[in-house]
C-alpha positions as CSV (number, residue, x, y, z in Angstrom):
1,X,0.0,0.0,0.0
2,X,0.9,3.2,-1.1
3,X,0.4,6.2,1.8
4,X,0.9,9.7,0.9
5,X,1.8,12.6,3.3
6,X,0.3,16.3,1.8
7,X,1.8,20.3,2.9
8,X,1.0,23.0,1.6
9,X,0.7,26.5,2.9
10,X,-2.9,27.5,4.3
11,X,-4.7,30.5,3.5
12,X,-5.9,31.5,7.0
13,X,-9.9,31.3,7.8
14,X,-10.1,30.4,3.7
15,X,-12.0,27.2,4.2
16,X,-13.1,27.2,0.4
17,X,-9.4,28.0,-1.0
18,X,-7.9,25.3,1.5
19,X,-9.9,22.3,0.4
20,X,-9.4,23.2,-3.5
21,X,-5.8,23.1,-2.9
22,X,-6.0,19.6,-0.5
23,X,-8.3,18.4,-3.4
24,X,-5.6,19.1,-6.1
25,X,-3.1,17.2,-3.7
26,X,-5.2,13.8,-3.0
27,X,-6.1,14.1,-6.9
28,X,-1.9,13.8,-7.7
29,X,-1.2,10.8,-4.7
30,X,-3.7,9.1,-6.4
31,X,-2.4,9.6,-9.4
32,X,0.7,8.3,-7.9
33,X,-0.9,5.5,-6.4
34,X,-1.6,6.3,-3.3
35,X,-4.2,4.5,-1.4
36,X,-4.3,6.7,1.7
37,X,-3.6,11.0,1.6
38,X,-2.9,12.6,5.0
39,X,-3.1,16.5,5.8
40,X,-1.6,18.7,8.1
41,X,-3.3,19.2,11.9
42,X,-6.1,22.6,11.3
43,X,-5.5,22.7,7.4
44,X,-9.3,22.8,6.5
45,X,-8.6,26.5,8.5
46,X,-5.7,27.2,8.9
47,X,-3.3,26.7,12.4
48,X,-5.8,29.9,13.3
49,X,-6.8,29.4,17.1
50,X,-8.1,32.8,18.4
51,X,-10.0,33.5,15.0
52,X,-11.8,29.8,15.3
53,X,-12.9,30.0,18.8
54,X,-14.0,33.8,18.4
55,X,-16.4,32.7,15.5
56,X,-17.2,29.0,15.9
57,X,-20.3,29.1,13.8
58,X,-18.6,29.6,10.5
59,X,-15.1,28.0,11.2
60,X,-15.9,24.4,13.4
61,X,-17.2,21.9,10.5
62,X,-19.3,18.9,11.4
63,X,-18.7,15.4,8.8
64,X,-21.5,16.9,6.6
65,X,-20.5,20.1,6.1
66,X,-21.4,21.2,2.7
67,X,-17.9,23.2,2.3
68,X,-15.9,20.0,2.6
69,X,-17.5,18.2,-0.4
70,X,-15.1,18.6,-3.2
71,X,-12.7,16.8,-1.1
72,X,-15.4,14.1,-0.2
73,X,-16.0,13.5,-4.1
74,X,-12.3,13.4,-5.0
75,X,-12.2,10.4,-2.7
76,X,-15.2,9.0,-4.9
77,X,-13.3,9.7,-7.9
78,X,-9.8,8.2,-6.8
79,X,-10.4,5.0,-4.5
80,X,-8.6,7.4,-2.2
81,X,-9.4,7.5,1.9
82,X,-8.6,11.1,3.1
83,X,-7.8,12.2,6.7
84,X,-8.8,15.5,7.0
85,X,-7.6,18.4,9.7
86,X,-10.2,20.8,11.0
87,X,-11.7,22.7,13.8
88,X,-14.9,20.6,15.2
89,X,-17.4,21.9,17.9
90,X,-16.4,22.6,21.1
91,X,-14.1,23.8,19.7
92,X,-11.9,20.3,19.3
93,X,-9.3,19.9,17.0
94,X,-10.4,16.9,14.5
95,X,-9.3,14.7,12.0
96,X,-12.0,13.5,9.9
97,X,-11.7,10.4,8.0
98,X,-13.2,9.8,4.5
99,X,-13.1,6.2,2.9
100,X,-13.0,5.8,-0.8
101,X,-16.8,6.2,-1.0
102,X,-17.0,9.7,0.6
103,X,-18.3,8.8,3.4
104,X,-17.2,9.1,7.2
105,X,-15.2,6.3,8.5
106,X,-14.0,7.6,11.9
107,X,-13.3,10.8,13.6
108,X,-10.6,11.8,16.0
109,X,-10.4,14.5,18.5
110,X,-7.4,15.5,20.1
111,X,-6.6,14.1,23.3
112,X,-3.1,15.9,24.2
113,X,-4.2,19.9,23.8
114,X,-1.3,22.1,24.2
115,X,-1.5,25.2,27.0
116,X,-1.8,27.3,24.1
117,X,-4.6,25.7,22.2
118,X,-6.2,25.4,26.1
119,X,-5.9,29.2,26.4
120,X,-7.9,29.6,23.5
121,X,-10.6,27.2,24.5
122,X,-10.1,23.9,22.8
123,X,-11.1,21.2,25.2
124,X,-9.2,17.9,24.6
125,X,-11.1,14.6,23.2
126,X,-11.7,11.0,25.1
127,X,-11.8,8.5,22.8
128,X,-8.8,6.7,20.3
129,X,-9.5,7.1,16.2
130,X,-9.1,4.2,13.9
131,X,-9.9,3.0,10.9
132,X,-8.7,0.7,7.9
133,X,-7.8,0.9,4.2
134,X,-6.9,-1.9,2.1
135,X,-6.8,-4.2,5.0
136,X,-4.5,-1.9,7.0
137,X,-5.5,-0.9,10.4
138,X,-4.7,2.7,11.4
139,X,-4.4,4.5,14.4
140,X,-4.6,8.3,14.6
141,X,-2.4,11.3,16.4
142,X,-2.7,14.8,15.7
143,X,0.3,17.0,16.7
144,X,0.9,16.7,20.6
145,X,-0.7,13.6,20.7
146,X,2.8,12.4,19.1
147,X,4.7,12.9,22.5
148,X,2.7,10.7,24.3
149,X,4.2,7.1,23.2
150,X,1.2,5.5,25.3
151,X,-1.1,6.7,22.7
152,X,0.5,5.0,20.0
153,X,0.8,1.7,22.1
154,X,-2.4,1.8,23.1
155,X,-3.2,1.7,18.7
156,X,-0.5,-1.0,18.5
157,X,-2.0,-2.9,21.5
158,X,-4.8,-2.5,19.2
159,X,-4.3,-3.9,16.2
160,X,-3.0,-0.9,14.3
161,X,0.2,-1.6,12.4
162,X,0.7,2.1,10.6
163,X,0.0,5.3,12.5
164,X,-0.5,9.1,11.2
165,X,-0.1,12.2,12.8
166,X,-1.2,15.4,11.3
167,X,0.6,18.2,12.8
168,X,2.3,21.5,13.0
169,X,6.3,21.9,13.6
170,X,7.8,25.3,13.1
171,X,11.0,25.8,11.9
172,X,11.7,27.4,15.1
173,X,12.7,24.6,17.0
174,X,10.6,22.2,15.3
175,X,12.7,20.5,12.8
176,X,14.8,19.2,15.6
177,X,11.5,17.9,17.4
178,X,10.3,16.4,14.6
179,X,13.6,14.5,14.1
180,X,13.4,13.0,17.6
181,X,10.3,12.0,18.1
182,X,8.8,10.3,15.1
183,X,11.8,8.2,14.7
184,X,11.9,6.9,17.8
185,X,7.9,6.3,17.5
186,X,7.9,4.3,14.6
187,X,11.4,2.6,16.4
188,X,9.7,2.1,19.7
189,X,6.3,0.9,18.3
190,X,7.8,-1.5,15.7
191,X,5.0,-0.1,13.1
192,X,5.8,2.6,10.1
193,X,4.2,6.5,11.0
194,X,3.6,8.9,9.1
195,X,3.6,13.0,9.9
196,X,2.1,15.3,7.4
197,X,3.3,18.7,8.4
198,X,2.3,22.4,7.7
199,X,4.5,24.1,5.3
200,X,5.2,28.3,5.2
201,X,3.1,30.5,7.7
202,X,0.2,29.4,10.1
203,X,-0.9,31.3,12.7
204,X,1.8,32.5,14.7
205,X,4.3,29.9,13.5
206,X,6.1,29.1,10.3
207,X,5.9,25.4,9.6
208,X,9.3,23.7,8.5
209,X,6.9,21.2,5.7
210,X,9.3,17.8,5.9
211,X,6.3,15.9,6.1
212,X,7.5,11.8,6.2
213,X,7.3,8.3,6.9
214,X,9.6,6.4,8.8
215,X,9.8,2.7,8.5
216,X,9.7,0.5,11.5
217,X,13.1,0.9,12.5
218,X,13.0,4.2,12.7
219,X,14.7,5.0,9.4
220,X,13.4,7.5,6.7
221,X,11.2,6.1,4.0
222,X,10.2,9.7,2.3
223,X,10.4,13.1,2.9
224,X,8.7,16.3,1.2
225,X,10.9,19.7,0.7
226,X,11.4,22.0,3.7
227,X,10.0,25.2,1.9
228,X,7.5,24.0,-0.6
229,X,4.2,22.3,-0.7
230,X,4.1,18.7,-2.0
231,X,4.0,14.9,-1.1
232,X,6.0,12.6,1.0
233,X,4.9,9.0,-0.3
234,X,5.8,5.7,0.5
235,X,4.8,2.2,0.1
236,X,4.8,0.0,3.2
């Protein structure tokens, strides 16, 4: 199976804008075989905290929201499951999961919220996110939730023998993060992970892209560019 890692640089609050360009992107890993397309943590939105939980109505999507339905029919089109980054009531940080029919396999909210997305109101989820694509069971992480390696052996423990994480690493600081902690992950859990990464601004940080996947030993399978938005694929 051929998984596929997406960055790009969101247009902040432009929900419309975002999911043409994460359409365009699932369109070329399909076209590149992928089975399975991964986006960055908030990219529906845009890594835009205070602007999200100062106008929930118009920027928290629920599965069915009519705004995310070009993405939904490029997943018809390709064969293509999509896990999708957005800003859910409560406000929660989600990742919404599309099969190959457009419809909802699973969502995930957040367990591990960071002080700063507390401060601006985001309450943490209870409950683990998985789902399967071509046989292969997947657990799912979003940012933080990567730091906590009981998370991902509790997916393991599971069943789950790939993980994703979408997330947001700076450059400030967060290539080096990046670089210790999803190496040893994949090491640690003896499965392959994958981190799709904002690229160029997002809210008050600059993503550092290098979206991957590491192998289950810890070494590097693919990695997208530093400064440009793109795919990290890999066949596992």
């Amino acid at each position: 199976m051929i998984i596929a890692a997406a960055q790009f640089t969101a247009r902040p609050l432009d929900i419309e804008a975002n999911v043409a360009t994460m359409t365009g992107l699932l369109t070329e890993a399909a076209g590149r075989g992928a089975s399975l397309v991964v986006f960055p943590e908030l990219a529906v939105s845009g890594y835009e905290l205070a602007a999200i939980a100062a106008d929930p109505d118009r920027l928290t999507l629920e599965p069915d929201d009519a705004r995310l339905r070009p993405l939904r029919a490029a997943c018809r089109e390709t064969g293509v499951t999509a896990v999708v980054n957005c800003a859910g009531r409560g406000p929660v940080i989600s990742s919404l999961v599309y099969g190959p029919d457009g419809e909802l396999l699973t969502r995930y909210d957040k367990q591990c919220v960071t002080p700063t997305e507390q401060s601006a109101c985001f309450v943490a989820g209870t409950g683990d996110g998985r789902f399967t694509v071509d046989g292969v069971r997947v657990g799912l992480l979003i940012c933080f939730d990567a730091h906590f390696p009981e998370l991902t052996a509790r997916a393991v423990a599971d069943g789950c023998s790939l993980v994703v994480a979408s997330s947001l690493y700076g450059r400030s600081g967060g290539v080096e993060e990046r670089a210790e902690i999803f190496p040893a992950l994949a090491k640690g859990s003896g499965v392959p992970v994958l981190l799709a990464n904002h690229v160029g601004p997002a809210g008050g940080y600059t993503g550092c892209g290098l979206s991957a996947v590491w192998a289950p030993d810890g070494s590097l399978l693919a990695e997208a560019p530093e400064d440009a938005a793109g795919l990290a694929l890999a066949e596992i």
